[in-house]
C-alpha positions as CSV (number, residue, x, y, z in Angstrom):
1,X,-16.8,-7.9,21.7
2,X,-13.8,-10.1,22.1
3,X,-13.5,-13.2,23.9
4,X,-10.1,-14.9,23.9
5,X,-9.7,-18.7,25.6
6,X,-7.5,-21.2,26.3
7,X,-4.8,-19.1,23.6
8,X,-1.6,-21.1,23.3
9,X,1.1,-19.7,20.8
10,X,4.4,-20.5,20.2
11,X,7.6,-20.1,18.7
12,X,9.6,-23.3,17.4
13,X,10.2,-24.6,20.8
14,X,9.2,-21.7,22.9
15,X,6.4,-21.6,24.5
16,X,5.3,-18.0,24.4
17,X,1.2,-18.5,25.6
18,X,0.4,-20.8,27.6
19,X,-3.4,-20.8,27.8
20,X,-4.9,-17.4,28.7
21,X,-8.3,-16.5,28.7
22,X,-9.8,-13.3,28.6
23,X,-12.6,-11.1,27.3
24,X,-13.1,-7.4,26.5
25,X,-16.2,-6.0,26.5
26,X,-17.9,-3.2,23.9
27,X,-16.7,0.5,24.9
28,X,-14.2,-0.5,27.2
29,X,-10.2,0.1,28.1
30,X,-8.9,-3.6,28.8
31,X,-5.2,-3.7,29.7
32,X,-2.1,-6.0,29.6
33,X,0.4,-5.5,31.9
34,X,3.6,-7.7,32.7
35,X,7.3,-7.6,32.1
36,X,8.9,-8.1,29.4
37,X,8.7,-11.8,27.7
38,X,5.6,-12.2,29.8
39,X,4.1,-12.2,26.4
40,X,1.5,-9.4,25.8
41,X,2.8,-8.4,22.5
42,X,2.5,-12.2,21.2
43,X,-0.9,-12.1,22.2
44,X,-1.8,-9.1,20.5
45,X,0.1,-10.2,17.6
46,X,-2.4,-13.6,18.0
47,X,-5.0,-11.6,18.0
48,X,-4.6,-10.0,14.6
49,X,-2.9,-13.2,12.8
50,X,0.6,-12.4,12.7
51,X,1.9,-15.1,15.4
52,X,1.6,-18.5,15.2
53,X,-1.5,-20.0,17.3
54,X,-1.0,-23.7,18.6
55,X,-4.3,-24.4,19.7
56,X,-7.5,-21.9,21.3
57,X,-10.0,-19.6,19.9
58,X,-10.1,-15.8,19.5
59,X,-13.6,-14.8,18.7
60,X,-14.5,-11.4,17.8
61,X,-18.4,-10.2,18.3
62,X,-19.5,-13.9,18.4
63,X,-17.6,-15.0,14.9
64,X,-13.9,-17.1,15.3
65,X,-11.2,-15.3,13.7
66,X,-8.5,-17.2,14.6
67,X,-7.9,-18.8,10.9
68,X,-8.8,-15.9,9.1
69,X,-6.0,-13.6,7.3
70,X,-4.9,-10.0,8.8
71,X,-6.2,-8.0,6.1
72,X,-9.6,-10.1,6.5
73,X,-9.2,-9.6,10.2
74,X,-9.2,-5.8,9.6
75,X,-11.6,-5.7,7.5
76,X,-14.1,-7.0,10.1
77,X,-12.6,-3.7,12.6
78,X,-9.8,-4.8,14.6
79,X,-6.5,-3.0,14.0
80,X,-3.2,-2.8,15.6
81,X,-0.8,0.0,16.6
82,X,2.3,-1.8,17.0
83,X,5.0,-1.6,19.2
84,X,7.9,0.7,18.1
85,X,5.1,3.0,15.7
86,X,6.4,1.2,12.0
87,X,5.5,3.7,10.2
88,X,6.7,4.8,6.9
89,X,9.8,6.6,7.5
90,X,9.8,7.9,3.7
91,X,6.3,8.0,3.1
92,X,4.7,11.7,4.5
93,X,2.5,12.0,6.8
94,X,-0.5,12.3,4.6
95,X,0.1,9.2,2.9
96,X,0.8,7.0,6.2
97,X,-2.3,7.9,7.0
98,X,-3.6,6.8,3.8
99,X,-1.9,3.9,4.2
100,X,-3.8,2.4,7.2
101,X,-7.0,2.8,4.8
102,X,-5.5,0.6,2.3
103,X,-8.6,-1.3,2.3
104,X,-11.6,1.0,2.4
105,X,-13.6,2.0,-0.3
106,X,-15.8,4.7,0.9
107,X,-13.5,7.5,0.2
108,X,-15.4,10.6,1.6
109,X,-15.7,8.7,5.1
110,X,-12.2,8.1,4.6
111,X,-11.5,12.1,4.2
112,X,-13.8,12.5,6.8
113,X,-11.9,10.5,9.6
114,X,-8.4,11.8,8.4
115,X,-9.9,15.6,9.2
116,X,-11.1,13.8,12.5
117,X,-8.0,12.9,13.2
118,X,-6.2,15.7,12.5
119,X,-8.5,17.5,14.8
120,X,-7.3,15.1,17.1
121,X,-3.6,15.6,16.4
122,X,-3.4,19.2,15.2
123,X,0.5,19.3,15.3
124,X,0.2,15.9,12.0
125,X,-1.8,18.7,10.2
126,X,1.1,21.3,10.5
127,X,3.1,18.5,9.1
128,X,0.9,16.8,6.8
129,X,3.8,16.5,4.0
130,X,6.8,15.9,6.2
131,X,8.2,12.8,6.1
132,X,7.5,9.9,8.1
133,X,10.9,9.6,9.7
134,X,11.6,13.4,9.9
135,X,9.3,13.3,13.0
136,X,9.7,13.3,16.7
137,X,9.2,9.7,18.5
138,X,5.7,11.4,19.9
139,X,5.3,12.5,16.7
140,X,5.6,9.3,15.1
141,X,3.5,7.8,17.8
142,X,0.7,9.9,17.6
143,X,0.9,9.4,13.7
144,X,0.9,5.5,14.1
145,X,-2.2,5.8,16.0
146,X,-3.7,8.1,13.2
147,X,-3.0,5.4,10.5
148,X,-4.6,2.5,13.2
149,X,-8.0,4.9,13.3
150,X,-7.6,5.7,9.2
151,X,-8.9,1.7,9.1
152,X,-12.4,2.4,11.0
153,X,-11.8,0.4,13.7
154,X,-14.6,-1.1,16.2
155,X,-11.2,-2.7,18.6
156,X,-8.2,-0.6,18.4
157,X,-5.4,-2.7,20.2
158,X,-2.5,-0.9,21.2
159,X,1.2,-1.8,22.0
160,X,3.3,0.1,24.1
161,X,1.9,3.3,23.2
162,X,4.5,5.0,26.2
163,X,7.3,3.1,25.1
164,X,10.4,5.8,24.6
165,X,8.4,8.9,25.0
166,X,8.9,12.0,27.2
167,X,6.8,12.4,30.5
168,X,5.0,15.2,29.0
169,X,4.3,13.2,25.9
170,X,3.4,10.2,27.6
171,X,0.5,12.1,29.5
172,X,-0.7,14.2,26.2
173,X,-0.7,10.4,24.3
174,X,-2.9,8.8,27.2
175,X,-5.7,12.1,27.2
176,X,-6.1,11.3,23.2
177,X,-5.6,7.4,24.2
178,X,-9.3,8.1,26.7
179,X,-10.5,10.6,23.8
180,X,-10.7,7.6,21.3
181,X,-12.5,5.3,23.3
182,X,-15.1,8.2,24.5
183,X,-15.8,8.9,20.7
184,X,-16.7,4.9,20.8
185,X,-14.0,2.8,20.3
186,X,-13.7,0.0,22.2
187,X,-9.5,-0.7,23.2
188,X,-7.2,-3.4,24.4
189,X,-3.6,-1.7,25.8
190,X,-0.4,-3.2,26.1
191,X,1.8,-1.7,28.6
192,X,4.7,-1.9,30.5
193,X,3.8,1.2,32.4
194,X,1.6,-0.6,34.7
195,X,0.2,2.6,36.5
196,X,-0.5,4.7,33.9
197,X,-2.4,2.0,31.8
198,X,-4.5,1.1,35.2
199,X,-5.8,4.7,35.6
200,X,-7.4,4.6,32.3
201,X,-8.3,0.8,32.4
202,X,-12.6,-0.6,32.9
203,X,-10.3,-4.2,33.3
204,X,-6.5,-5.8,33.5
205,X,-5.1,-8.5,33.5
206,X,-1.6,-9.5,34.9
207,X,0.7,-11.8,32.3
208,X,3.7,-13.9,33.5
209,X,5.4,-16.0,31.3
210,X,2.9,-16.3,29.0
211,X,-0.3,-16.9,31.2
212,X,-2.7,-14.4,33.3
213,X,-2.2,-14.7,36.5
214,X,-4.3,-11.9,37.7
215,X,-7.2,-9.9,37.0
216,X,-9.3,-7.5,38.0
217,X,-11.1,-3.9,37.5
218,X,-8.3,-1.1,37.0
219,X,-9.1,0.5,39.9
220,X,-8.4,-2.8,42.0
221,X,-5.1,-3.6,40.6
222,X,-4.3,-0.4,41.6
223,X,-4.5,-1.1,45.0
224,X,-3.5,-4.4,44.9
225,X,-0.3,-5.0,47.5
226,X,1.2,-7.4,44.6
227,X,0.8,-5.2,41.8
228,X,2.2,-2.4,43.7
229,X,5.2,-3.7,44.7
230,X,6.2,-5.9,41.3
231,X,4.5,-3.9,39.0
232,X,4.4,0.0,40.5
233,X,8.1,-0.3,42.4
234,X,5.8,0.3,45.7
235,X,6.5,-0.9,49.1
């Protein structure tokens, strides 16, 4: 589905990718994981044509979209969850979600996969005219997610969706994280939590300063002594 190589990206004088190749496959989890600065939010960022790209190709079910503008980008099904949720903090809940279908036209679908995904969060339909910003940080997560799926997408790529949240929240994000793909969409994670994204992962790859410097199936890395102790805090 998506095929990224030789990706170099940079900022002014900072060199933030440094030629990374990688692929995801249709109806897979693919993860990132690294520290931070190792630059797995740039590449994301790359990705959907918000970062500046020096030289490579992204190409996105066999069509280069490296040159092409975000909202074309998202038009053709890739769309972002960003790190930190952004969503629209005086805007309710309803609408965020309306928001992330900013460029559909076929409205029933549309109320059909809001009523999807409040079936998949029930606690954003108790709260479907709250605020934005009067919600919990796993609220707020689960409703940036919602607005990510309100765009239809065939690649959901995903930033950090762990980042600040409770245990118990974490784990509740992750079952609904596997129950999107399951329904069919395909997903490329960013974490930092190395282990959790792993569990849940077909394929990761390890970043360091802007390049890959492993990969393998999740289940590998897993075991892998290197991983384990960097990345898991494991002897």
């Amino acid at each position: 589905m998506l095929i990224v190589r030789d990706l170099k990206c940079s900022y002014g004088h900072i060199q933030a990718l440094s030629g990374i190749n990688f692929k995801v496959n249709q109806g897979d989890i693919v993860t990132l994981i690294g520290n931070n600065g190792a630059g797995k939010s740039t590449t994301l960022n790359a990705i959907c044509g918000i970062a500046p790209k020096v030289s490579g190709e992204v190409v996105f079910r066999g069509r280069r979209i490296e040159k092409l503008s975000s909202d074309r980008i998202i038009s053709l099904g890739i769309c972002q969850v960003p790190e930190g949720r952004r969503i629209f903090p005086l805007l309710t809940v309803e609408e965020n979600l309306m928001m992330g279908a900013y460029l559909r036209k076929d409205y029933k679908e549309m109320l059909k996969d809001m009523k999807m995904i409040y079936n998949l969060f029930p606690v954003l339909n108790k709260m479907k005219s709250r605020l934005g910003g009067e919600l919990s940080g796993g609220e707020q997560q689960m409703l940036a997610i919602g607005r990510g799926l309100m765009a239809n997408p065939d690649l959901l790529l995903l930033d950090e969706p762990s980042l600040g949240l409770a245990p118990f929240l974490v784990k509740e994000i992750y079952e609904i994280i596997k129950e999107i793909n399951s329904s069919g969409t395909t997903i490329l994670l960013v974490e930092q939590n190395a282990k959790l994204a792993l569990q849940i992962a077909t394929k990761g790859y390890v970043m360091e300063k802007g390049r890959i410097v492993l990969q393998g199936y999740g289940k590998e890395l897993l075991t892998n002594k290197e991983v384990r102790k960097i990345y898991l805090g494991e002897n």
